[in-house]
C-alpha positions as CSV (number, residue, x, y, z in Angstrom):
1,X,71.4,54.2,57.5
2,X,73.5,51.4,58.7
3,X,74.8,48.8,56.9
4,X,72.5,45.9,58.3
5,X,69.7,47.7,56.4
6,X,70.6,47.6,52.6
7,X,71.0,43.9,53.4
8,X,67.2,44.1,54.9
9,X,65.8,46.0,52.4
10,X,67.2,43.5,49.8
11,X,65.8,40.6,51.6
12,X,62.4,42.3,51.7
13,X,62.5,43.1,47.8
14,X,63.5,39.1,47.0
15,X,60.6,38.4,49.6
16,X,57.9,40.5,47.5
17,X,59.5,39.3,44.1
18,X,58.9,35.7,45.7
19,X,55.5,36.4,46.2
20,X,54.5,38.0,43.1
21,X,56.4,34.5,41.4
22,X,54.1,32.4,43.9
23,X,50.8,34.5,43.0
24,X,51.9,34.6,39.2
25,X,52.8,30.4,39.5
26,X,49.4,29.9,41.2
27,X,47.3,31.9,39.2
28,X,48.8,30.0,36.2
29,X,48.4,26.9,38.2
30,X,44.7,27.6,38.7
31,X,44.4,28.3,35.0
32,X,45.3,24.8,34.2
33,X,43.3,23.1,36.7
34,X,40.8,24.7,35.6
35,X,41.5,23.9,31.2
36,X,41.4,21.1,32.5
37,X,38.1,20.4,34.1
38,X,36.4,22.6,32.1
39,X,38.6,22.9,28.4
40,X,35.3,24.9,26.9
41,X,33.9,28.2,28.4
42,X,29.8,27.5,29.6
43,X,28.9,29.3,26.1
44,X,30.8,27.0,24.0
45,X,29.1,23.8,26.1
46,X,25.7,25.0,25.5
47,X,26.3,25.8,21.5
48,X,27.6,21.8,21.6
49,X,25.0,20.8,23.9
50,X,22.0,22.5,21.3
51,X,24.5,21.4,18.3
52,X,23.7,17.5,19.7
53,X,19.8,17.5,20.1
54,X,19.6,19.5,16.8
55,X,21.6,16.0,15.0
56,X,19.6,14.0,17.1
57,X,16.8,15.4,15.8
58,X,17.8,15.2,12.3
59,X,18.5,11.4,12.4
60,X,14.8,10.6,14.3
61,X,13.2,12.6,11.7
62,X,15.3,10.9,8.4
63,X,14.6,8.0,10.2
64,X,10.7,7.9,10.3
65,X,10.7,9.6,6.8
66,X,12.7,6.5,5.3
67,X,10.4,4.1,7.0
68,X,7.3,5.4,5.3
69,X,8.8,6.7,2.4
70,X,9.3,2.5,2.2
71,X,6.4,1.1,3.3
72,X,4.7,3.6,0.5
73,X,6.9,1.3,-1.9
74,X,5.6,-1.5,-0.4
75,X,1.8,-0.8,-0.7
76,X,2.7,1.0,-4.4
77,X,4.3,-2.5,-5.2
78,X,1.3,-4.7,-3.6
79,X,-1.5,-2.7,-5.8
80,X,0.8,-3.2,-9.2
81,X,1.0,-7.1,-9.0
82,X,-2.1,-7.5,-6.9
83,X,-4.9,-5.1,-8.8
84,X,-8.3,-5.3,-8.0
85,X,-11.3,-5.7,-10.7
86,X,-10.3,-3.6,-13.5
87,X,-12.0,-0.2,-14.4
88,X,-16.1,-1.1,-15.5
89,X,-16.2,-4.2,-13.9
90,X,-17.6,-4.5,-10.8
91,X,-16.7,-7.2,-7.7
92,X,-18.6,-9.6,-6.3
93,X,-17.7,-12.3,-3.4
94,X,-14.7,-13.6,-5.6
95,X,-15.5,-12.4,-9.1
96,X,-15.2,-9.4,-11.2
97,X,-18.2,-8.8,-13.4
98,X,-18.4,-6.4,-16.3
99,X,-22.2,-5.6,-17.9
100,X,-21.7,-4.2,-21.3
101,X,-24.0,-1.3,-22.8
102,X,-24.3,-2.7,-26.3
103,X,-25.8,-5.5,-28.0
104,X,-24.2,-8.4,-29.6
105,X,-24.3,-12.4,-30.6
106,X,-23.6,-14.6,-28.3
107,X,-20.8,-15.5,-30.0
108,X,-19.1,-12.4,-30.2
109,X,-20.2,-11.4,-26.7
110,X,-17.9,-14.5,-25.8
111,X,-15.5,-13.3,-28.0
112,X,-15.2,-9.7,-26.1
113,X,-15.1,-11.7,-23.0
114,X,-12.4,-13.7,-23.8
115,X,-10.5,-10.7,-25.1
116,X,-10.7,-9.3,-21.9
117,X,-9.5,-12.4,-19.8
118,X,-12.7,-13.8,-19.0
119,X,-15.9,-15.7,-19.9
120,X,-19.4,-15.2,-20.5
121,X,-20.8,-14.8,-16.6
122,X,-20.8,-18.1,-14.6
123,X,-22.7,-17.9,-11.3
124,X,-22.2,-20.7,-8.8
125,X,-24.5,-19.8,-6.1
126,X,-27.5,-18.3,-5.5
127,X,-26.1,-15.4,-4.3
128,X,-24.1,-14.8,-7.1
129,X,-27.2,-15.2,-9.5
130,X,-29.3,-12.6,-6.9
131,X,-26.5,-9.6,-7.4
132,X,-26.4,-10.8,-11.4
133,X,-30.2,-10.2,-11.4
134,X,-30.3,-6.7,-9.2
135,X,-27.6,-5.3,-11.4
136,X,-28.9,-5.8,-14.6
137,X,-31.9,-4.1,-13.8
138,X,-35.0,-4.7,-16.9
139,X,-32.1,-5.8,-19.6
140,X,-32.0,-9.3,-20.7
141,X,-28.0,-10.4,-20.8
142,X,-26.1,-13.3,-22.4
143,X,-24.7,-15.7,-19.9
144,X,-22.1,-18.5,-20.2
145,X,-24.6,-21.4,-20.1
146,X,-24.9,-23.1,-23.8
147,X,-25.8,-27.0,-24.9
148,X,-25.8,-28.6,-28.3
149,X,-29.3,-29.6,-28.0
150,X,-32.1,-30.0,-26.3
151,X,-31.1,-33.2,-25.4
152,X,-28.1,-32.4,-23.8
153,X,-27.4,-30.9,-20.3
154,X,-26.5,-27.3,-20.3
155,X,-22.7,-26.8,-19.4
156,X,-20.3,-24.0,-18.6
157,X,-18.0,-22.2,-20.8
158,X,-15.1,-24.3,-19.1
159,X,-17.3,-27.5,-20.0
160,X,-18.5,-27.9,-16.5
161,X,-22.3,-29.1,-16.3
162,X,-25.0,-26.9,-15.0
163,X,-26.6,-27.9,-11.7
164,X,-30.0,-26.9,-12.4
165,X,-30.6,-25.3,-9.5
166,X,-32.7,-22.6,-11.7
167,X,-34.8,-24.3,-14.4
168,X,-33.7,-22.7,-18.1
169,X,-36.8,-22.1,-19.9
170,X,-36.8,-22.4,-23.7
171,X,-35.2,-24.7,-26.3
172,X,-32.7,-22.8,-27.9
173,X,-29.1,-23.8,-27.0
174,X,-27.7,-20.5,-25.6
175,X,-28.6,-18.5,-21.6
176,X,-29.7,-15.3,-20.9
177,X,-30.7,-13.9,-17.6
178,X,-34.4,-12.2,-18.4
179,X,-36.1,-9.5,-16.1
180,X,-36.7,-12.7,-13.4
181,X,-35.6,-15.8,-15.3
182,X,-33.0,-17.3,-17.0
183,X,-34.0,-18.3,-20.7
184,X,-32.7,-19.7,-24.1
185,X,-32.6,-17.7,-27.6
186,X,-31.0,-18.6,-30.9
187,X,-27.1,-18.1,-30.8
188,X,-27.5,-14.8,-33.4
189,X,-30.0,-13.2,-31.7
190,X,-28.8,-9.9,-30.2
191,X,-28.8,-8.9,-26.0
192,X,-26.4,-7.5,-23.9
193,X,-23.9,-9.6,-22.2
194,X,-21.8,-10.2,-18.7
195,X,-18.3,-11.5,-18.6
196,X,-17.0,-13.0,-15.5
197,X,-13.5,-14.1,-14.3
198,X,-11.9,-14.6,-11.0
199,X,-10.7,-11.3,-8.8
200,X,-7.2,-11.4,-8.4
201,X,-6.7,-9.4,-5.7
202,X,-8.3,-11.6,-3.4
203,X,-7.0,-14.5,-4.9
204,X,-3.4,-13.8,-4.8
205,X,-3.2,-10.9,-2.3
206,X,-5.6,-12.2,0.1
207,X,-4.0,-11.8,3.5
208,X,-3.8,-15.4,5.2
């Protein structure tokens, strides 16, 4: 061997070490490049990916769930301070009318009525007086029409006078409604009665 070739073979071995150093240095390189662009392996993205529509998800559904759970509230709140005609009674065009089972005075039927809110029944249409009639049935019913004598007009419970658009047969001072008329008896004698009062659910919750 001559002497140029120790110094060849040495050159050779710094020239593969270089390379290996390059391949190492680029390999690394490529590794970076690559953190960089993509810092999560594809796995990893697609667990985050399903981890986002599963929140999304989550917050649509809490969402909706709020909005009815409130407009429940809402409606729970609207039937508390708005009720319709109470239990027994029943509605009519703006009224509520309740037809008892027993028999009293008129002046305690009034009585009851006022208990409950109300007055003996007051019809101010014909209408009105057609459902009074249809529901009773073949029972004669105290009404809210009284007069202190025959001489005097019949009037309402509120004082009101009495249009006479049905003739009131009889000359006692206190209504009924008979099987197809509305009559007078003495104030003690005993009948059924209707009280009447306003509905106030379409009074005050009557949608504008």
């Amino acid at each position: 061997m001559s002497a140029a070739e120790p110094a060849e073979a040495i050159v050779g071995m710094l020239s593969t070490t270089d390379s290996l150093q390059e391949g190492e240095m680029g390999k690394k390189l490529q590794e970076k490049i690559f953190r960089i662009v993509s810092p999560m392996s594809p796995a990893r993205l697609y667990c985050c990916y399903a981890v986002i529509i599963v929140l999304t998800g989550a917050v649509i559904v809490l969402s909706v769930a709020l909005s009815l759970s409130e407009r429940s509230q809402q409606q729970v709140s609207i039937k508390k301070t708005c009720a319709p005609c109470p239990r027994n009674w029943i509605g009519a065009q703006n009224k509520c009318f309740y037809f008892s089972e027993d028999t009293s005075t008129w002046t305690l039927s009034q009585k009851f009525c006022l208990e409950q809110k109300a007055q003996l029944a007051r019809f101010d249409n014909m209408e009105e007086l057609y459902f009074l009639k249809r529901y009773k049935g073949t029972s004669d019913y105290w009404i809210g029409l009284h007069r202190e004598s025959p001489e005097h007009s019949w009037r309402w419970m509120d004082n009101t006078e009495y249009n006479s658009s049905v003739p009131i047969r009889g000359v006692e001072k206190h209504a009924y409604l008979s099987s197809n008329k509305i009559s007078s008896a003495r104030i003690y004698a005993e009948k059924r009665w209707i009280c009447s009062k306003p509905n106030s659910y379409i009074l005050q919750c009557q949608i504008p």
